[in-house]
N, C-alpha and C positions, 0 to 999 in steps of 0.2 A: 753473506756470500751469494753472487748472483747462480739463479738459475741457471743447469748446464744446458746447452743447446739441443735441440732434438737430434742433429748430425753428428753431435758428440759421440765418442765409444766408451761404455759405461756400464755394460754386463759382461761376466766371462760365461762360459758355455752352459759352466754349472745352474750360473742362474737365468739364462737364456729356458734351461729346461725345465725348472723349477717353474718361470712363468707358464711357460705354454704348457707344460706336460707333455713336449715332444718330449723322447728319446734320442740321446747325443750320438745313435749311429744311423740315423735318421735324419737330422741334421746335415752330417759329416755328408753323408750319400744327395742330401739334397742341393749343398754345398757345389757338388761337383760335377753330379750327374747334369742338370739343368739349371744353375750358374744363377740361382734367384739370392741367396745371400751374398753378403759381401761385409766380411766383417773384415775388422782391422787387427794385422796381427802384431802383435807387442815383439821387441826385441829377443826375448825367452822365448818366442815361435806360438806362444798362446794366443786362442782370439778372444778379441774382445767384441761386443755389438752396443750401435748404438741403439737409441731407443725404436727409431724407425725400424730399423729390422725387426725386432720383438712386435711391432706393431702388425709390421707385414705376415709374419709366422701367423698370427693370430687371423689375419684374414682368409690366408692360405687352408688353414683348420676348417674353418666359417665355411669356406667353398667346397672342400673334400666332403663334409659336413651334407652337403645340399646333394653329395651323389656323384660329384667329381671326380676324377683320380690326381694324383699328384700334378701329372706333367698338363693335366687339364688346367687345373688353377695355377697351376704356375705359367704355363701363357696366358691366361687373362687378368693375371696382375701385371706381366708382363708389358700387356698393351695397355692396361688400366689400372698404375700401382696405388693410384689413391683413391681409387673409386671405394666405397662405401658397399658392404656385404650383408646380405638382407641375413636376420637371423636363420640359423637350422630349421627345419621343422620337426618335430619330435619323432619322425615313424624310423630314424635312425638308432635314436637313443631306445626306441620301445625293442628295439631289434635287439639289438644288443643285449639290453636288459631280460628279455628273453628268452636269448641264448647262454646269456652267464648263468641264468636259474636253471636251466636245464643244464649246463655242465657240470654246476656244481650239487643239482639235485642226482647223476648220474657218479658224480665223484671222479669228475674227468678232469685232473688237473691239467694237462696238456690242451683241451678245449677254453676251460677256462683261461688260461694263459692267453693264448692266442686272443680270447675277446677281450678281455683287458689290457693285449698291444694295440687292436683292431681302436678301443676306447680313447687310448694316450695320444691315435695318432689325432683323433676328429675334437676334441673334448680336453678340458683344461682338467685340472684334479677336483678345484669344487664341484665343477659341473658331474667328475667320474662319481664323487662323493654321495654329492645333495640327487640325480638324478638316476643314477645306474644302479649304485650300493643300497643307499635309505631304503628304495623301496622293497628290498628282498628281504628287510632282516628280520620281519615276522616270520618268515616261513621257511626258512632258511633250516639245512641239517643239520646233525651235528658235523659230520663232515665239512659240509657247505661252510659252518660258521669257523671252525678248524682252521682251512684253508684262507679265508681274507682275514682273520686275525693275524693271521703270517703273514702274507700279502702285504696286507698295510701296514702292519707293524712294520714290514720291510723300506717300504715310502719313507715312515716318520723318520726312520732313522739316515735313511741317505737324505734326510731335507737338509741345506746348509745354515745355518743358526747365527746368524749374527751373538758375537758376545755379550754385546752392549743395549741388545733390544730387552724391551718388557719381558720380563718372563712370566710363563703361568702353567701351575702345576696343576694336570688334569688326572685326577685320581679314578681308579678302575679297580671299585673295590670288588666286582662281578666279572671273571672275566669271561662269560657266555655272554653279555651283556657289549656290544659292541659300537654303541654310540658314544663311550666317551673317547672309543679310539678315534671317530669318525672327527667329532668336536676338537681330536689333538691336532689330527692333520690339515682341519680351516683353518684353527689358527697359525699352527706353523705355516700357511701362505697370507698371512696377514700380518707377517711381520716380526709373530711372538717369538720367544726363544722357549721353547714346550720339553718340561720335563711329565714324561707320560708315566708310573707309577700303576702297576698291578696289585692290587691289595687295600689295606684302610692305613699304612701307618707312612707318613710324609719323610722323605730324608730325615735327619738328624738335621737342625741347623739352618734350613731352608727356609727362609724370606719371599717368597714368591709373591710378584707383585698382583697375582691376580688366581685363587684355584676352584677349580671345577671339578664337584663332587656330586654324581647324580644322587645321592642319599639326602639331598637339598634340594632336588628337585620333585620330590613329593611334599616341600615347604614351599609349593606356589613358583617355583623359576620350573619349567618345564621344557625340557631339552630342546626341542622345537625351536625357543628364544634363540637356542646359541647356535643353531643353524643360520640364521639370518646373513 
């Protein structure tokens, strides 16, 4: 079967947001407010996007990213929709990271909140993951850790899952221990279909084509690897 076209429409919204880690009322408002998308709507009134648009979403982030505001980068894809967006530079993400650690060293769920919308809008999910999360979770409260177990846990579970994809069961037989949640949610954006498991003992019956048990990673795999 040939390759679908780039102008093809080929995502619905769900996974329009899945990719970028935008927020679908974020979207919808950017949709209309400043007329940068243009997706194709299906007969049922849903939209679809083609890949260009997810491409664009993506640079649109990049530019907010560098210090932007929205209607900033959206005129200059505007005048320059295929121009090439030089990476972030980190004093965003250090920002950030340094405000979620003091919300959640302070047990400010409402602060917190707000920088992990503040993260969704600039930053894709690995990037919220491997960048913002990893580095807090030496030092992290109990509160602190409380809170993004729920958090994420909340993610993995609205991720959409293909039926038919690989599956791989990530066991959490620790659950102060918050890197195999972090390892569930990469892979669920790489494709996997992730049954994530609190405890040591696996469904009943479960065949997983691939599982992730940190109690093996003091057998030489060291969690790090499955960051990659």
């Amino acid at each position: 079967m040939p390759d679908h076209p780039d102008s093809e429409p080929m995502y619905n919204l769900k996974a329009v947001v899945q990719q970028t880690g935008i927020p679908a009322q974020s979207l919808r408002a950017w949709e209309k407010r400043y007329g940068i998308l243009t997706p194709v709507r299906k007969p049922n009134g849903h939209r679809v996007y083609p890949r260009s648009e997810v491409e664009k979403l993506l640079r649109l982030k990049a530019l907010m990213a560098r210090g932007m505001t929205i209607s900033q980068a959206a005129e200059q894809l505007e005048h320059a929709p295929e121009a090439a967006v030089a990476p972030a530079t980190g004093g965003e993400v250090d920002r950030l990271r340094a405000e979620l650690a003091g919300a959640l060293g302070a047990a400010d769920s409402e602060a917190a909140g707000r920088v992990l919308g503040q993260a969704a809008e600039l930053l894709t999910l690995p990037q919220i993951v491997m960048r913002l999360v990893r580095p807090l979770l030496p030092d992290l409260t109990p509160y602190g850790r409380t809170y993004l177990r729920l958090r994420l846990g909340a993610w993995l579970l609205n991720t959409a899952q293909s039926p038919g994809a690989p599956s791989a069961l990530v066991m959490a037989p620790d659950p102060l221990d918050l890197r195999p949640l972090l390892v569930a949610l990469l892979l669920s954006r790489k494709g996997r279909r992730v049954i994530y498991v609190e405890g040591t003992e696996a469904p009943a019956g479960l065949q997983p084509d691939a599982t992730i048990d940190p109690r093996r990673w003091r057998d030489g795999l060291p969690p790090e690897q499955l960051f990659e």
